[in-house]
C-alpha positions in Angstrom: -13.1 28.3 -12.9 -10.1 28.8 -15.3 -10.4 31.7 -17.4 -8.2 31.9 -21.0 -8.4 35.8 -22.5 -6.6 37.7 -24.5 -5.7 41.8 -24.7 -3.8 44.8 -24.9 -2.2 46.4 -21.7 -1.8 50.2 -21.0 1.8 50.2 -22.9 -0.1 48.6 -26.2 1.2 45.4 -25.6 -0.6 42.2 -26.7 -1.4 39.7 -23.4 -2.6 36.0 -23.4 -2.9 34.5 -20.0 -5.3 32.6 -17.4 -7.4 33.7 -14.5 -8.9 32.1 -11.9 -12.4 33.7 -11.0 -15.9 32.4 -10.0 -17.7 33.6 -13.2 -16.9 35.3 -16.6 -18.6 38.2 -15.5 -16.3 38.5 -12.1 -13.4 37.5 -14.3 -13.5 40.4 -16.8 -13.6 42.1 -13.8 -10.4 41.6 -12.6 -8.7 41.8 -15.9 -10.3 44.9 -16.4 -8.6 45.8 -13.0 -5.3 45.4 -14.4 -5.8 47.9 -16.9 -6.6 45.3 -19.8 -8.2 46.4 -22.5 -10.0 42.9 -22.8 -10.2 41.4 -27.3 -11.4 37.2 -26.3 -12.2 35.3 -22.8 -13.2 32.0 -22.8 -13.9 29.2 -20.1 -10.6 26.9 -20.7 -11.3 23.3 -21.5 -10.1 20.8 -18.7 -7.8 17.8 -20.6 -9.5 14.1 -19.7 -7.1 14.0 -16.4 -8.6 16.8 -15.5 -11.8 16.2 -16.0 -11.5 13.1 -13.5 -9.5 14.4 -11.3 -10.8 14.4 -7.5 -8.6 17.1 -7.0 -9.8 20.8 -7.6 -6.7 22.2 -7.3 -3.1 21.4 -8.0 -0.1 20.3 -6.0 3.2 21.7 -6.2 6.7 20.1 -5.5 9.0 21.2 -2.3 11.6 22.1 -4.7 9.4 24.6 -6.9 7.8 25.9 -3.6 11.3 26.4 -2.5 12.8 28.0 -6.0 9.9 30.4 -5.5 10.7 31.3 -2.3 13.8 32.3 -2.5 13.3 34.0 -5.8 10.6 36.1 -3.7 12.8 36.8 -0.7 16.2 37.9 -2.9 13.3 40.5 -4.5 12.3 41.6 -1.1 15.9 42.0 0.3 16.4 44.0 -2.7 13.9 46.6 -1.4 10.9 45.5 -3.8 7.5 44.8 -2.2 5.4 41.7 -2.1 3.1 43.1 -4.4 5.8 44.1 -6.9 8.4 40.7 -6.5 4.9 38.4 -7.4 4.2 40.1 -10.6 7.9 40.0 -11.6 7.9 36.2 -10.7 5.1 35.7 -12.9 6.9 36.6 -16.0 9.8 33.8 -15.0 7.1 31.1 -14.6 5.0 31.9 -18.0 5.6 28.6 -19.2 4.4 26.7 -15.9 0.9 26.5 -15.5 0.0 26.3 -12.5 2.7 27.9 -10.9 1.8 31.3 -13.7 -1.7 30.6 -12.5 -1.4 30.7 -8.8 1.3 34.2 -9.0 -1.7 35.9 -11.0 -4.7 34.2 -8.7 -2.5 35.8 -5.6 -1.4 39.2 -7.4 -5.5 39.9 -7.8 -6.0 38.9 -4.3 -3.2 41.9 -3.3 -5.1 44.5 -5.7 -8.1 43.7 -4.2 -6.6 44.7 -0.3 -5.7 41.3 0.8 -2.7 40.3 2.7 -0.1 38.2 1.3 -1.1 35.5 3.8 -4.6 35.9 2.9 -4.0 35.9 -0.6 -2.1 32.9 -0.1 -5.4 31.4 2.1 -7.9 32.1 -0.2 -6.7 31.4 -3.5 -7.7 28.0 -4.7 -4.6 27.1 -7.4 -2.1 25.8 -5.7 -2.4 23.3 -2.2 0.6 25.1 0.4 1.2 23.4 2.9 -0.7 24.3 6.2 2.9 25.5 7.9 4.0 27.3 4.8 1.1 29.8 5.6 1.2 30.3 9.3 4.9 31.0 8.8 4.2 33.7 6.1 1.3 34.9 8.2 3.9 35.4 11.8 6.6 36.8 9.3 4.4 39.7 7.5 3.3 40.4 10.9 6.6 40.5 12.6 7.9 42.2 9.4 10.9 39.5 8.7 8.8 38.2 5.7 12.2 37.8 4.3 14.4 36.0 6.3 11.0 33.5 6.8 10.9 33.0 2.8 14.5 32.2 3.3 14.5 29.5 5.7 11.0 27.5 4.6 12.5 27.9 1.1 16.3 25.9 2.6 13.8 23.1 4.5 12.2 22.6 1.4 14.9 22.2 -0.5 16.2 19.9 2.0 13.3 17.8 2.2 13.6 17.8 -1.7 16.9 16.4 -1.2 16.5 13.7 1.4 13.6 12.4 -0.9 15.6 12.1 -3.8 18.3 10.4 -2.2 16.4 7.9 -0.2 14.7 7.4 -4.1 18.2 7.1 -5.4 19.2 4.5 -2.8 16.7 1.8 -3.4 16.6 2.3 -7.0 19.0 -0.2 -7.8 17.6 -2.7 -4.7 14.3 -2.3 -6.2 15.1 -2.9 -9.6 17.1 -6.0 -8.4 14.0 -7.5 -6.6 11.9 -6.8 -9.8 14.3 -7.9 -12.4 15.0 -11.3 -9.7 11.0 -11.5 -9.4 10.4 -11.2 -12.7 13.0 -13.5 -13.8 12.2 -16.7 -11.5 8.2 -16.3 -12.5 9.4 -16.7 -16.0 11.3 -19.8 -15.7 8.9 -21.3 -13.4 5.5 -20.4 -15.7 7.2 -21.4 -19.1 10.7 -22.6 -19.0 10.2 -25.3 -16.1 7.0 -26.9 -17.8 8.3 -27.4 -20.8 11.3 -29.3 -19.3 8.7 -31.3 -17.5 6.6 -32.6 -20.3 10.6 -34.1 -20.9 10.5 -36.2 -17.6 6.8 -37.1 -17.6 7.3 -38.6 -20.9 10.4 -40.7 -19.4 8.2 -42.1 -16.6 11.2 -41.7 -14.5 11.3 -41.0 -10.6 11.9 -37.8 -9.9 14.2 -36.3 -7.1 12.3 -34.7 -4.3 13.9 -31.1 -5.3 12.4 -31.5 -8.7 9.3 -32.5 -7.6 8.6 -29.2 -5.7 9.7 -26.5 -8.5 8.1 -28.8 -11.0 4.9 -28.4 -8.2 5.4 -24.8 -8.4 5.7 -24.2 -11.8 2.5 -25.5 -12.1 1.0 -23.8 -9.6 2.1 -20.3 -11.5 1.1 -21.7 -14.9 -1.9 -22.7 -14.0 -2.5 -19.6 -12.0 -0.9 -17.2 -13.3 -3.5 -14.5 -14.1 -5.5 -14.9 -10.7 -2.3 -14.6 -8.7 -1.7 -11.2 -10.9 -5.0 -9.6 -10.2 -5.2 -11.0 -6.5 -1.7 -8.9 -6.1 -2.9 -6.2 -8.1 -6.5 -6.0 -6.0 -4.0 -6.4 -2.9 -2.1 -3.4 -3.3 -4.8 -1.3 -4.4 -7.1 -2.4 -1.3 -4.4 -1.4 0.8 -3.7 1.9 -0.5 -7.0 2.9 -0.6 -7.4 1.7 3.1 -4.4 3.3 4.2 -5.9 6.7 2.7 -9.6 6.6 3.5 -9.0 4.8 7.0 -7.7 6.4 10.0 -7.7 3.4 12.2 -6.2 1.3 9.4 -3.4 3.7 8.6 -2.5 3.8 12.4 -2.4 -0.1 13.1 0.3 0.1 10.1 2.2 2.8 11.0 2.3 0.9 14.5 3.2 -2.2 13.0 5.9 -0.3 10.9 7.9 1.3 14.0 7.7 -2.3 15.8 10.5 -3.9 12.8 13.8 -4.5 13.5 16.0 -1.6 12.5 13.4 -0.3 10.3 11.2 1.2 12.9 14.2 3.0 14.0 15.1 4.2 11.0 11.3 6.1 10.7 11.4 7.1 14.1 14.2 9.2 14.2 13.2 10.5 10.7 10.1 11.7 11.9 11.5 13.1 14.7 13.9 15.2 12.5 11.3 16.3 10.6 9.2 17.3 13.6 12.9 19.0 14.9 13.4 20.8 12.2 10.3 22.3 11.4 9.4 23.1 15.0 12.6 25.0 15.2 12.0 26.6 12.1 8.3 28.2 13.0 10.2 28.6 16.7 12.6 31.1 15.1 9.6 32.6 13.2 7.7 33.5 16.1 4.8 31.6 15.6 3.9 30.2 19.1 4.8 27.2 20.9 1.7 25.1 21.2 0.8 26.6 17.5 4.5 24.9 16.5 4.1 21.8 17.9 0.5 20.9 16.1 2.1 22.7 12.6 5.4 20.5 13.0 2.7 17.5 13.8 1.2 17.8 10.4 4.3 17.3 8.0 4.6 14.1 9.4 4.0 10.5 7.4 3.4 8.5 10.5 0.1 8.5 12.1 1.4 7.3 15.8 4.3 9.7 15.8 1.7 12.6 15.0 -0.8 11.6 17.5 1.9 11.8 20.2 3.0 15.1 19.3 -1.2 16.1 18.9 -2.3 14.9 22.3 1.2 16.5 23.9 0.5 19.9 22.4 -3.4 19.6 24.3 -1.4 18.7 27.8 0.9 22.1 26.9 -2.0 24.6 26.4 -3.1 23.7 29.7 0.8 24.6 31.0 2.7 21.1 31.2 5.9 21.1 29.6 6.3 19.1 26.5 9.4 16.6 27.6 6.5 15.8 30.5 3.6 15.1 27.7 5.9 12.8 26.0 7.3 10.9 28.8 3.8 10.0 29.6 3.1 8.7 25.5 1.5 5.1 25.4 4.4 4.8 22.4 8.4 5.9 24.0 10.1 8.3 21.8 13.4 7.7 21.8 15.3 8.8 25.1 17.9 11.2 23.6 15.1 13.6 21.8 12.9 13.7 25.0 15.9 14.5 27.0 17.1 17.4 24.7 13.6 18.9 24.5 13.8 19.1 28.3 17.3 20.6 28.5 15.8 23.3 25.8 12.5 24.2 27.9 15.1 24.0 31.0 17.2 26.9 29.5 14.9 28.4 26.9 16.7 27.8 23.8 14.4 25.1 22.4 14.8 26.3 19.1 18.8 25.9 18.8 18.5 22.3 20.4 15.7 21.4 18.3 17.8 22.6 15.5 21.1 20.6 16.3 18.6 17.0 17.0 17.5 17.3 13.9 20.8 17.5 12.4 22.1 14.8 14.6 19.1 12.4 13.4 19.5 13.2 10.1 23.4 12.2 9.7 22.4 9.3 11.9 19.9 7.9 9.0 22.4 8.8 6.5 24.9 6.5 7.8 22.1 3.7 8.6 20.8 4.0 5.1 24.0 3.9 3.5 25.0 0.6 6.4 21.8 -0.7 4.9 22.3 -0.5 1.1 25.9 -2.1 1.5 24.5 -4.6 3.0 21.5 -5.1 0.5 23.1 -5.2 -2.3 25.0 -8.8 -1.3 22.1 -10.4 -0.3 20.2 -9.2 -3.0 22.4 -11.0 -5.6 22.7 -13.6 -3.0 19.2 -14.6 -3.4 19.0 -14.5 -7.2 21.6 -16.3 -7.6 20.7 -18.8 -4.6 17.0 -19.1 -6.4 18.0 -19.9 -10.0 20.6 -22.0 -9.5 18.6 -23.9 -6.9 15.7 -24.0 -10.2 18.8 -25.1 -12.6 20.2 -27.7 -10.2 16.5 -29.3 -9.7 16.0 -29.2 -13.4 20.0 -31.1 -13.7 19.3 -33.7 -11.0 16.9 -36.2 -13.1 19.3 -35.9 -16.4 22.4 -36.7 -13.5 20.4 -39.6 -12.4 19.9 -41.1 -16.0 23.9 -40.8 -16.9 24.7 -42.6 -13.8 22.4 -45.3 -14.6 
């Protein structure tokens, strides 16, 4: 629970903040603990979201994960502990929530004698990503806590960055599909059947092209509503099957890698995903087999991640991982298998990981970008293809009647 108080510190100055503790009683605790002299405490009141939220605690976006990161390791570098570079971060992040939340749920973890990994583990604000905390937890061992903060905080801000420009580059596809969509449903459910209460009133014979928009106008005007909700129901069912169903998810994500170009395209992303953050953890120290099933779990697609899952089982038991996936029911492409070999072969997985996933990732760049130029033709191609084929069938009976 979520605890809003109020007090005076040791220097006389007046606090307001949040805690996180398990009762009020355990909660004055740890403010007293801080040298609080405590005036007002009260449960805070979750908003309506809240209230119905599934979640019970909150998410947080690669690029604030990674701002704090890096803001933690500069402090580090600088000769400041852990324990000292959290509770100067908390005053920079005072007016975000959660973020202000988790730095003083983590800060009371480290006055109580916790790690930072197991302050990270244990508090209950924030949901890090699995491979976020085995990193921290090799790094504070191997005392490079530093250097680790540094690099998770540059593939976060990378992956940050490939999200917002794949977002970027079908914004304007999607909103021509929409607009295109949007605009042919209109004409068909109420510009189309008002023109065709024209030509029923002529009792004129009507040219076949006419005949089928006029068929379809009618179709969406007189089922307009229950094809809305049947798409609406559609999506939803799928997204909720996609989530709750592993079998589901799979078949789609299967499905998905079979298209043209397209499967491709999410092969080699997950791959450089995998690439990069298995070299990442690689150069943390955080063992092989340990890698491969943390690198597993950033990934989207469920086949890809199975792979990589059942190979890292065949490599506990001594098989090399180029072997494991040679033997996959789905082929990875060639090249990565081949460069994972040449890395076990010569023990610098880690740098050819490294450079495969920098190679795949310039590779999708350019296939994008191919993709886009293309897109953006054919886009305007079919618009314009659709309405004036609507326009041209709506033209053809009033043709007819000037020729007669």
């Amino acid at each position: 629970m979520i605890y809003r108080f109020k007090g005076i510190d040791a220097a006389g100055n007046k606090i307001k903040d949040t805690i996180e503790a398990a009762s009020i009683g355990d909660a004055k605790a740890k403010i007293k603990a801080k040298g609080i002299f405590l005036s007002d405490i009260k449960e805070e009141t979750p908003s309506i979201f809240e209230r119905f939220s599934l979640k019970k605690s909150y998410t947080v976006s690669p690029k604030e994960l990674a701002n704090l990161s890096r803001e933690l390791a500069m402090y580090i570098r600088s000769g400041i502990s852990i324990v000292q570079a959290l509770k100067i971060a908390q005053h920079h992040y005072t007016q975000n929530k959660k973020l202000s939340l988790f730095l003083s749920e983590v800060n009371s973890l480290l006055d109580e004698g916790e790690n930072f990994y197991t302050a990270l583990n244990k508090q209950k604000v924030l949901q890090l990503p699995e491979f976020y905390k085995q990193s921290i937890k090799v790094s504070e061992n191997g005392g490079i806590l530093d250097e680790v903060l540094l690099e998770l905080a540059n593939f976060l801000k990378e992956q940050d960055k490939l999200h917002k420009e794949i977002k970027s580059a079908f914004a304007y596809p999607s909103f021509m599909i929409v607009v295109s969509l949007v605009m042919i449903a209109f004409m068909l459910t109420f510009v189309v059947p008002q023109i065709t209460a024209i030509f029923v009133s002529m009792h004129q014979e009507l040219p076949t092209p006419t005949k089928v928009v006029i068929s379809i106008g009618d179709f969406f005007k007189n089922n307009f509503t229950l094809i809305l909700a049947f798409l609406t129901a559609l999506v939803v069912a799928f997204v909720i099957a996609r989530k709750k169903s592993a079998r589901f998810a799979y078949a789609v994500d299967a499905f998905l890698l079979r298209l043209p170009f397209f499967g491709d395209l999410i092969q080699k992303s997950e791959l450089a995903r995998f690439a990069y953050m298995a070299s990442l953890l690689t150069r943390s120290g955080v063992p092989f087999v340990q890698t491969i099933n943390l690198s597993a779990n950033i990934l989207n697609n469920a086949v890809i991640k199975r792979i990589f899952e059942e190979a890292s089982k065949e490599v506990v038991e001594g098989k090399l991982l180029s072997v494991s996936l040679q033997k996959a029911p789905y082929k990875l492409d060639f090249a990565f298998i081949q460069a994972v070999a040449l890395g076990e072969e010569t023990s610098e997985v880690e740098s050819v990981l490294s450079n495969i996933s920098q190679l795949y990732f310039e590779e999708n760049r350019d296939k994008t970008a191919m993709l886009l130029t293309l897109l953006e033709p054919a886009l305007m191609l079919f618009v314009g293809g659709s309405i004036g084929f609507i326009v041209a069938a709506m033209l053809l009976p009033i043709f007819s009647m000037s020729i007669q």
